[in-house]
C-alpha positions as CSV (number, residue, x, y, z in Angstrom):
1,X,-34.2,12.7,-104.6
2,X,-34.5,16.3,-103.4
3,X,-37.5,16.6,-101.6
4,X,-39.8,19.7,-103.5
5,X,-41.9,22.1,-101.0
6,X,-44.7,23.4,-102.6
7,X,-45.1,27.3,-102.7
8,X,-48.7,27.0,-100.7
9,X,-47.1,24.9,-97.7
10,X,-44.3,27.5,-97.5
11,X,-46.3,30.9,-96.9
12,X,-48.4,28.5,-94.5
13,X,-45.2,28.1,-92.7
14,X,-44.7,31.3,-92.3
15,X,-47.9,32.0,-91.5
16,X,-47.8,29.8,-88.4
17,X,-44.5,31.1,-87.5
18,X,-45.9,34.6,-87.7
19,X,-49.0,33.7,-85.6
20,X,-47.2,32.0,-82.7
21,X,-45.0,34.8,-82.5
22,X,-48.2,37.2,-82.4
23,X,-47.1,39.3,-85.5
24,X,-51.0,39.2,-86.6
25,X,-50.7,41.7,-89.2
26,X,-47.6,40.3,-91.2
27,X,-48.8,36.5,-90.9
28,X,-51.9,37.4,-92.5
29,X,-50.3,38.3,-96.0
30,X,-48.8,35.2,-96.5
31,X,-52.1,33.4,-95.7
32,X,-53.9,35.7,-98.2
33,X,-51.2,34.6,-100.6
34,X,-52.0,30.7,-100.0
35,X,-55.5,31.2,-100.7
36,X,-55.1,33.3,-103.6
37,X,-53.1,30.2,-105.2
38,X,-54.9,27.9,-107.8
39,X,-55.7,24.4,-107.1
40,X,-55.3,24.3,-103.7
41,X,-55.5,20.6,-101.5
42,X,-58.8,21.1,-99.1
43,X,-56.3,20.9,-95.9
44,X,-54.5,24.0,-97.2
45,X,-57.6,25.6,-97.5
46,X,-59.2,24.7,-94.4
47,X,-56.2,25.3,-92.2
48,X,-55.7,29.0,-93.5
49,X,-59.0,30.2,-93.2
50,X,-58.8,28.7,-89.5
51,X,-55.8,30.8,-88.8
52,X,-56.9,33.8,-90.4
53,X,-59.9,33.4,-87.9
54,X,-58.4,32.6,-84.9
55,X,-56.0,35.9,-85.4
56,X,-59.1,37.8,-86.1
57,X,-60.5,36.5,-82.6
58,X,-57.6,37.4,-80.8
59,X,-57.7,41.3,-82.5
60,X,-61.6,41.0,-81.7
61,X,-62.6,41.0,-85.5
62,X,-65.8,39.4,-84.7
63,X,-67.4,39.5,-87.8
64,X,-64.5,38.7,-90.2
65,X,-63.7,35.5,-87.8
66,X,-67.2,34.5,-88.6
67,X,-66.8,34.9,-92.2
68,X,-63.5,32.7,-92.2
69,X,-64.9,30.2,-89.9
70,X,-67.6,29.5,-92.2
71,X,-65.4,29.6,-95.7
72,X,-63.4,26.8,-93.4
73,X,-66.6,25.1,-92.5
74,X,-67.7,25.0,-96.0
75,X,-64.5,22.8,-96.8
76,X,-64.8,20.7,-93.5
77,X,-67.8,21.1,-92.0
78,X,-67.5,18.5,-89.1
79,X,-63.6,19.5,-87.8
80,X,-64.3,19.8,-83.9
81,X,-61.9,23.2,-83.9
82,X,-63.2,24.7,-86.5
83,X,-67.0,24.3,-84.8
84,X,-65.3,25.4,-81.9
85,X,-64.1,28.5,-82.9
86,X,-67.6,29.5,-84.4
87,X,-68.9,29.2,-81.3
88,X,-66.2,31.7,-79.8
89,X,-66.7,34.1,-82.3
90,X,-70.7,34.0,-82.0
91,X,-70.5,34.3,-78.4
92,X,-68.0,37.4,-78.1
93,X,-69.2,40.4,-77.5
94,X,-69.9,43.0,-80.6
95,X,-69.7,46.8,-80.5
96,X,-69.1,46.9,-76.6
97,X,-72.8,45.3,-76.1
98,X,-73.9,41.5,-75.6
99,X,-75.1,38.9,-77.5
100,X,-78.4,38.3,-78.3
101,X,-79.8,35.1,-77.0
102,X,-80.6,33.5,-80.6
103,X,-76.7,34.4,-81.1
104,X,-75.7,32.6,-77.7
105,X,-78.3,29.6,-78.8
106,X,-76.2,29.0,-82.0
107,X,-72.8,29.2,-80.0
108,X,-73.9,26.4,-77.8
109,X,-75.1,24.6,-81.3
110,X,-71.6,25.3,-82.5
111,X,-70.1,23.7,-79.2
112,X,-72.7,20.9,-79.1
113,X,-71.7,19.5,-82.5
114,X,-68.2,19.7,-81.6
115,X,-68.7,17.9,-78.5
116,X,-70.4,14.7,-81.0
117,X,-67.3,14.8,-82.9
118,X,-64.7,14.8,-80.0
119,X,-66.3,14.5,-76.9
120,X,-62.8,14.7,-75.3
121,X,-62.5,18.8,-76.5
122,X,-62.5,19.9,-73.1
123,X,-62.2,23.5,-74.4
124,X,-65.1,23.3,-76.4
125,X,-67.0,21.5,-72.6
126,X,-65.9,24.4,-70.8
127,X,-67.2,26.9,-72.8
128,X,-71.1,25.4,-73.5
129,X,-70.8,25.2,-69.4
130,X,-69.6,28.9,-69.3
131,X,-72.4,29.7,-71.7
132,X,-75.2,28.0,-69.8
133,X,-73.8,29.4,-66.5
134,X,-74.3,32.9,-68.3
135,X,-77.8,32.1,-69.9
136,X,-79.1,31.6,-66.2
137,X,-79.5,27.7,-66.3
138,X,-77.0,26.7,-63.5
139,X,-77.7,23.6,-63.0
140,X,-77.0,22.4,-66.3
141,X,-73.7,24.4,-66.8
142,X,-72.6,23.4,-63.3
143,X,-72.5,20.2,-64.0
144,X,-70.6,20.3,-67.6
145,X,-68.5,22.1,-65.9
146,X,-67.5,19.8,-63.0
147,X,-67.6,17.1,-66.0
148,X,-65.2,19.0,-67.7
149,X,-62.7,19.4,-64.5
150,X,-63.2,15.8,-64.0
151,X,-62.0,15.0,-67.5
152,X,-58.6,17.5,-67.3
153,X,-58.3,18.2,-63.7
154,X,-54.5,20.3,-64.2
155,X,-56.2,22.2,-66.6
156,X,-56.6,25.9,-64.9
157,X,-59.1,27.2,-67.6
158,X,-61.5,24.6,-66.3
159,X,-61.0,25.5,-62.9
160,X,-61.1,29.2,-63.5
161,X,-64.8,28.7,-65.5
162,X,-66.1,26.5,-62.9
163,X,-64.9,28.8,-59.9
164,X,-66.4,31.7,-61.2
165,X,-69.8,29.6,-62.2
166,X,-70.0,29.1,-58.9
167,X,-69.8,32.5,-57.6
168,X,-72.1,33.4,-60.2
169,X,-74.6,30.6,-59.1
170,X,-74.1,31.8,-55.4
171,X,-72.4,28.6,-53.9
172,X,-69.1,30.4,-52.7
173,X,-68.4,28.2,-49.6
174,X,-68.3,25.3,-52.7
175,X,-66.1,28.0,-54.7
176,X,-63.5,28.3,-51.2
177,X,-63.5,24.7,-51.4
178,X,-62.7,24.3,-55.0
179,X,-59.8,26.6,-54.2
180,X,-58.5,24.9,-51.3
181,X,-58.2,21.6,-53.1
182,X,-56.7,22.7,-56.0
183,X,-54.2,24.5,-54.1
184,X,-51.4,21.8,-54.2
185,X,-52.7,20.4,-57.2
186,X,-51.9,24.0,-59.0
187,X,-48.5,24.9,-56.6
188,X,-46.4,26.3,-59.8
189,X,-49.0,27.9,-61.8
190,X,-48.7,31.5,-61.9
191,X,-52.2,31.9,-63.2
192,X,-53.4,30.0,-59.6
193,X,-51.3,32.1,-57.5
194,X,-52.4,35.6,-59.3
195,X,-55.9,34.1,-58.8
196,X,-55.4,33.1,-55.3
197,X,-53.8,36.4,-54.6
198,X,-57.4,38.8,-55.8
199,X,-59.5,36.4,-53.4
200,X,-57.9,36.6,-50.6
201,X,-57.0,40.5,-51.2
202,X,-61.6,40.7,-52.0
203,X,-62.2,38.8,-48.4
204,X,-59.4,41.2,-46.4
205,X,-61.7,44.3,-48.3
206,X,-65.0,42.6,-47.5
207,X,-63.8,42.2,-43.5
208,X,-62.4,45.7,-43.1
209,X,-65.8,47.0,-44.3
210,X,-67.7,44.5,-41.9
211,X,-65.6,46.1,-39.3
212,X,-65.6,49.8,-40.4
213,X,-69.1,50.0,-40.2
214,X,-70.7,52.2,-37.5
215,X,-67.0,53.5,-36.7
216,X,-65.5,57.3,-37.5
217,X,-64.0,58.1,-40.5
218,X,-60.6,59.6,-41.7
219,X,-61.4,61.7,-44.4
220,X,-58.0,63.6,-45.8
221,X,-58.6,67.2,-46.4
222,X,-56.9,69.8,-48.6
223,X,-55.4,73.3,-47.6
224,X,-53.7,76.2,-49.8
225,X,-49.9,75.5,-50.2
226,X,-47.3,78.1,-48.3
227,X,-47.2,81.1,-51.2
228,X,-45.0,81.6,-53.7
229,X,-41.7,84.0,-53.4
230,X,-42.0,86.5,-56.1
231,X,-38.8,86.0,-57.4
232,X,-40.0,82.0,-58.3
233,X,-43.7,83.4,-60.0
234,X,-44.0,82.5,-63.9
235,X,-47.2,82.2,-66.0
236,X,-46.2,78.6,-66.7
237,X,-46.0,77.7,-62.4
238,X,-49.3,78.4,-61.2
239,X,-49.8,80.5,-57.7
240,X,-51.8,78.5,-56.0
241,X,-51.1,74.9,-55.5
242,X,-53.2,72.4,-53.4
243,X,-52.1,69.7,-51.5
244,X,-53.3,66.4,-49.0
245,X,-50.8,66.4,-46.3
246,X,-52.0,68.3,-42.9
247,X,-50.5,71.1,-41.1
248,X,-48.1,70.0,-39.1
249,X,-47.6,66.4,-40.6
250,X,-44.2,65.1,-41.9
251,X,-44.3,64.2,-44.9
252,X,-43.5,65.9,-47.9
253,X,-46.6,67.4,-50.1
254,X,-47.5,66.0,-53.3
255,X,-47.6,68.7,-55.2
256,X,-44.2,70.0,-55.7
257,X,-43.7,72.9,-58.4
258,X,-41.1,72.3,-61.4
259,X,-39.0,75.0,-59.8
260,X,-38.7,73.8,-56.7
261,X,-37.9,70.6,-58.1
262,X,-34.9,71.9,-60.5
263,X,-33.9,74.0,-58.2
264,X,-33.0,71.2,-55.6
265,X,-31.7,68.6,-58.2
């Protein structure tokens, strides 16, 4: 027997293979499609409207995730990713300004009831400990954080939310430490090494500025370029052309004119 595939499961398909590609706006008329459809199973449903949102989180469509997160919660209202998600979506920023606090109180709501209905969604643990780092109460997100290391310790997310709680808390010399030994424990990840790579590049910036301090200044200064032969003048080359290089110094000035520069090529 021939094995039938129902029209609804195919444009999901497509719709996932759309997604992971990152096609956004083409995987979202297929998914349209499958909720259009008639007498749709509730996992069809759910799983569509969870898509739509999460491409709608990552084009920072706020509002429209929201919407789709709760026609998905309506069909299964205790799926962990689908709480999850909410809690993204009212925690993001809107219009370039923050969230409110009630709106950050019902994200941790939304990340709380996940965590009762998988209380290994370590995603879901790292972002309520994010979010109480950010509401000041330190303590508290500290330590759901360092839970939620504990619990995936290969996880760089997790160590990336709970390095920069601690910075935010003040405890850097614990936030050097965390660093140090996860340094083996991260050798391949690119993410690490980039992140490695901007601390040590902030304390090399913080000591010259220790040791510049009280000591003369540099400061380059700018001086009329040689003029112009007349024969070289147009209205499109300007006259007068500044440049950052000293009298006297080698190097060749910036601030070369079009002629010059076709001329010599």
């Amino acid at each position: 027997m021939v094995p039938i595939l129902s029209l609804a499961e195919h444009l999901l398909a497509r719709g996932r293979r759309l997604r992971s590609a990152g096609l956004f706006t083409h995987a979202s008329q297929p998914l349209e499609k499958v909720l259009s459809l008639p007498g749709q199973t509730v996992e069809i449903s759910a799983e569509t409207h969870a898509i739509l949102a999460e491409m709608s989180l990552r084009r920072r469509k706020y509002s429209r995730a929201r919407r789709q997160l709760r026609a998905a919660l309506d069909i299964l209202p205790s799926c962990p990713h689908f709480l999850y998600l909410m809690g993204c979506a009212l925690e993001q920023r809107q219009a370039e300004l923050p969230a409110s606090s009630s709106r950050l109180e019902m994200a941790a709501a939304s990340y709380l009831a996940c965590l009762e209905h998988d209380t290994n969604h370590i995603a879901a643990r790292t972002a309520l400990g994010a979010l109480r780092v950010r509401q000041g109460r330190m303590e508290e997100g500290l330590s759901i954080l360092r839970y939620g290391l504990s619990l995936a310790p290969d996880r760089f997310e997790s160590l990336l939310a709970l390095y920069c709680g601690l910075r935010r808390s003040g405890c850097h010399r614990e936030a050097r430490e965390l660093l140090g030994q996860a340094k083996f424990r991260f050798r391949g990840n690119l993410r690490f090494r980039m992140l490695e790579s901007r601390v040590q590049f902030r304390r090399s910036m913080a000591s010259q500025r220790r040791q510049a301090i009280g000591q003369p200044r540099v400061i380059p200064f700018l001086r009329i370029a040689d003029p112009i032969p007349e024969m070289d003048q147009s209205p499109s080359n300007p006259t007068r052309i500044l440049r950052q290089d000293g009298p006297g110094m080698p190097s060749v000035p910036f601030a070369l004119r079009k002629a010059f520069r076709k001329r010599s090529s």
